[in-house]
LUMGUGU-106330 format. One record per atom (N, C-alpha, C): y, z, x; residue number from 1. Coordinates in steps of 0.2 Angstrom, whole numbers, always signed. Layout:
% LUMGUGU-106330
py, pz, px, i
Y, Z, X, NUM
...
***
This chain:
% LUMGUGU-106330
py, pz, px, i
-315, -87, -87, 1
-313, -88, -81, 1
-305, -86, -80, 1
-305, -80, -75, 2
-297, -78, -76, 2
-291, -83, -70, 2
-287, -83, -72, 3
-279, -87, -70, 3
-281, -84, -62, 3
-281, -86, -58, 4
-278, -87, -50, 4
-270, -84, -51, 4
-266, -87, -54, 5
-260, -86, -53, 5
-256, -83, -59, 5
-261, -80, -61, 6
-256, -73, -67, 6
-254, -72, -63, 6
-255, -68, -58, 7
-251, -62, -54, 7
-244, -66, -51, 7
-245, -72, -49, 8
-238, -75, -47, 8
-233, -75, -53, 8
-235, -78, -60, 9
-232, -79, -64, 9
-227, -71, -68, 9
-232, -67, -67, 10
-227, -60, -70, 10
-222, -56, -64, 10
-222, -61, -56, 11
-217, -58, -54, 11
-211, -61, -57, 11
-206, -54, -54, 12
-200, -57, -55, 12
-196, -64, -53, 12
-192, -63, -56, 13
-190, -73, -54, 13
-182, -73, -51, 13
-184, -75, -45, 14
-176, -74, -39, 14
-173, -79, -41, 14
-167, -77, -42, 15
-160, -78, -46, 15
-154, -81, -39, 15
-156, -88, -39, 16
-152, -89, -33, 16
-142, -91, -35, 16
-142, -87, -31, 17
-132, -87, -32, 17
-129, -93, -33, 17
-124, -94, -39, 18
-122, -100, -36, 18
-116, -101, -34, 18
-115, -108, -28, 19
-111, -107, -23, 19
-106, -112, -26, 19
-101, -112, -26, 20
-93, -115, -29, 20
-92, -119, -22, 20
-90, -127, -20, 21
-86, -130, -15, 21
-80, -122, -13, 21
-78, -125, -6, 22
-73, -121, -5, 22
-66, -125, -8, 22
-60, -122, -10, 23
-55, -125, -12, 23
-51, -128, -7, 23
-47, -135, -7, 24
-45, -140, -5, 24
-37, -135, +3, 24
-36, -136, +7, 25
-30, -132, +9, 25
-23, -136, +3, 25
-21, -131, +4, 26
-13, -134, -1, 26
-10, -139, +4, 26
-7, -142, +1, 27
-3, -148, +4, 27
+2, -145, +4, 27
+4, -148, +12, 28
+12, -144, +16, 28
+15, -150, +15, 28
+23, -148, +12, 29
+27, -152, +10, 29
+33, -154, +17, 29
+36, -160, +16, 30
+38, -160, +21, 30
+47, -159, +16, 30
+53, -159, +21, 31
+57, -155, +19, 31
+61, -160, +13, 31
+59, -166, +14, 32
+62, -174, +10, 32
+55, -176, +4, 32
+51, -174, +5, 33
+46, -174, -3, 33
+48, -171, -7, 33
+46, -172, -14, 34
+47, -168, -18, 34
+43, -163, -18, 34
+46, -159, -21, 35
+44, -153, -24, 35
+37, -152, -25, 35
+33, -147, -24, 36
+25, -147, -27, 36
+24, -144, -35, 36
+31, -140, -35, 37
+31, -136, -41, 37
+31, -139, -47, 37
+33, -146, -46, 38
+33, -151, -53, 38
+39, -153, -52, 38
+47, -150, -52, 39
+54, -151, -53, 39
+56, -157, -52, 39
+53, -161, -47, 40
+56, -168, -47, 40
+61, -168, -43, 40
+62, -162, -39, 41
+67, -160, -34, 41
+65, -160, -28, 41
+69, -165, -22, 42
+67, -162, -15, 42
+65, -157, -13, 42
+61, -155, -9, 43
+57, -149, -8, 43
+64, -146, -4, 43
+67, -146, -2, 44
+72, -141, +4, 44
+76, -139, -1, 44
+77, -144, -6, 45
+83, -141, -12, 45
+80, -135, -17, 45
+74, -135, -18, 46
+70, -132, -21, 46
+66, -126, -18, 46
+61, -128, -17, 47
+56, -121, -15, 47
+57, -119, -7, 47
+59, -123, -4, 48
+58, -122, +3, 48
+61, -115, +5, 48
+67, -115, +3, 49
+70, -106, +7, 49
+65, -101, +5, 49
+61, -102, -3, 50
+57, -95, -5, 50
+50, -96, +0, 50
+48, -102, +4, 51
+42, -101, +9, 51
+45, -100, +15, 51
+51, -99, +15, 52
+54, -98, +22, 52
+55, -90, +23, 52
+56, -87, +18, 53
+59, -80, +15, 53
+53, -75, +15, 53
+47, -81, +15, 54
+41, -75, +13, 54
+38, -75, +20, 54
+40, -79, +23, 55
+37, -79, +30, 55
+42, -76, +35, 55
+47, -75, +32, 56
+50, -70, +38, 56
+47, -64, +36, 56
+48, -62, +30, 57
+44, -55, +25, 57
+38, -51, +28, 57
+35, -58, +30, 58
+28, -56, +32, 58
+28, -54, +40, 58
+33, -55, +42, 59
+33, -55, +48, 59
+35, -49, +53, 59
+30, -45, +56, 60
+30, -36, +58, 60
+36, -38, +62, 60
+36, -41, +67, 61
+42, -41, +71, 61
+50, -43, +69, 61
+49, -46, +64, 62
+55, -47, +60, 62
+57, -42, +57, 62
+52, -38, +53, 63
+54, -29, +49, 63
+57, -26, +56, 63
+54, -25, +61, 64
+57, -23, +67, 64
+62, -21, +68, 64
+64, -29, +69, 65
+72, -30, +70, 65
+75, -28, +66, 65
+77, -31, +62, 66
+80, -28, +56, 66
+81, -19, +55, 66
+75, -16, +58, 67
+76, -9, +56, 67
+80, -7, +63, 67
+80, -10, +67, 68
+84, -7, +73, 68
+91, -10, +73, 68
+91, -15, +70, 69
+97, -20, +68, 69
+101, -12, +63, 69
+99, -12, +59, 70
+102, -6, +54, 70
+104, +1, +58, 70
+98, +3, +61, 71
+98, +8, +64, 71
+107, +10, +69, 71
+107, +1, +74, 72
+110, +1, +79, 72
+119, +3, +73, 72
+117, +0, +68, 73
+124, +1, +64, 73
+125, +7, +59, 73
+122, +10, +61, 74
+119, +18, +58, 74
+122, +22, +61, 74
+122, +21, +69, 75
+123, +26, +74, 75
+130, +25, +76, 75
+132, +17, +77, 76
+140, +16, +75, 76
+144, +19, +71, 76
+142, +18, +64, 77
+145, +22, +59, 77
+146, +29, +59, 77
+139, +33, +62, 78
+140, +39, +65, 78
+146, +42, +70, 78
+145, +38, +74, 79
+151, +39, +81, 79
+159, +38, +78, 79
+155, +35, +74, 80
+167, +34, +69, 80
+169, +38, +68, 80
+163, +39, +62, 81
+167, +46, +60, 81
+167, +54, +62, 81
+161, +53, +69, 82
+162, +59, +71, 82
+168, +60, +74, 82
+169, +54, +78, 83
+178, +54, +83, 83
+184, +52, +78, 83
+183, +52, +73, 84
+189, +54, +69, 84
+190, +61, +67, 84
+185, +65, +66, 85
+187, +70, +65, 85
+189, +76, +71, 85
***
């Protein structure tokens, strides 16, 4: 008597992904918590200005200014020295 279900048995065998929980949001510190870094230091005294620095950084309209900021003093220095000469 032949198997019913050989033919099931020699397919291939689907290989389901496996899925990881999503990881937790980081925890925002407030300006009088310590540190997340470990240091044992108020946050403001410690890391705070380097996530303040990264966010302006990131920030297109702040690149902007700055380069018009530069620009505008570019064009002064220009003007100096051409009417001194």
């Amino acid at each position: 008597m032949t198997d019913r279900f050989a033919a099931l048995r020699n397919l291939p065998r689907l290989q389901l992904p496996v899925v990881t929980p999503p990881a937790p949001p980081p925890k925002k510190c407030k300006p009088n918590d310590l540190c997340s870094c470990g240091s044992h230091i108020k946050y403001k005294k410690c890391c705070m200005h380097k996530t303040l620095n990264a966010a302006r950084d990131n920030n297109p309209l702040a690149k902007m200014q700055e380069l018009m900021r530069s620009n505008k003093e570019l064009a002064a220095t220009m003007r100096k020295l051409t009417n001194k000469a």
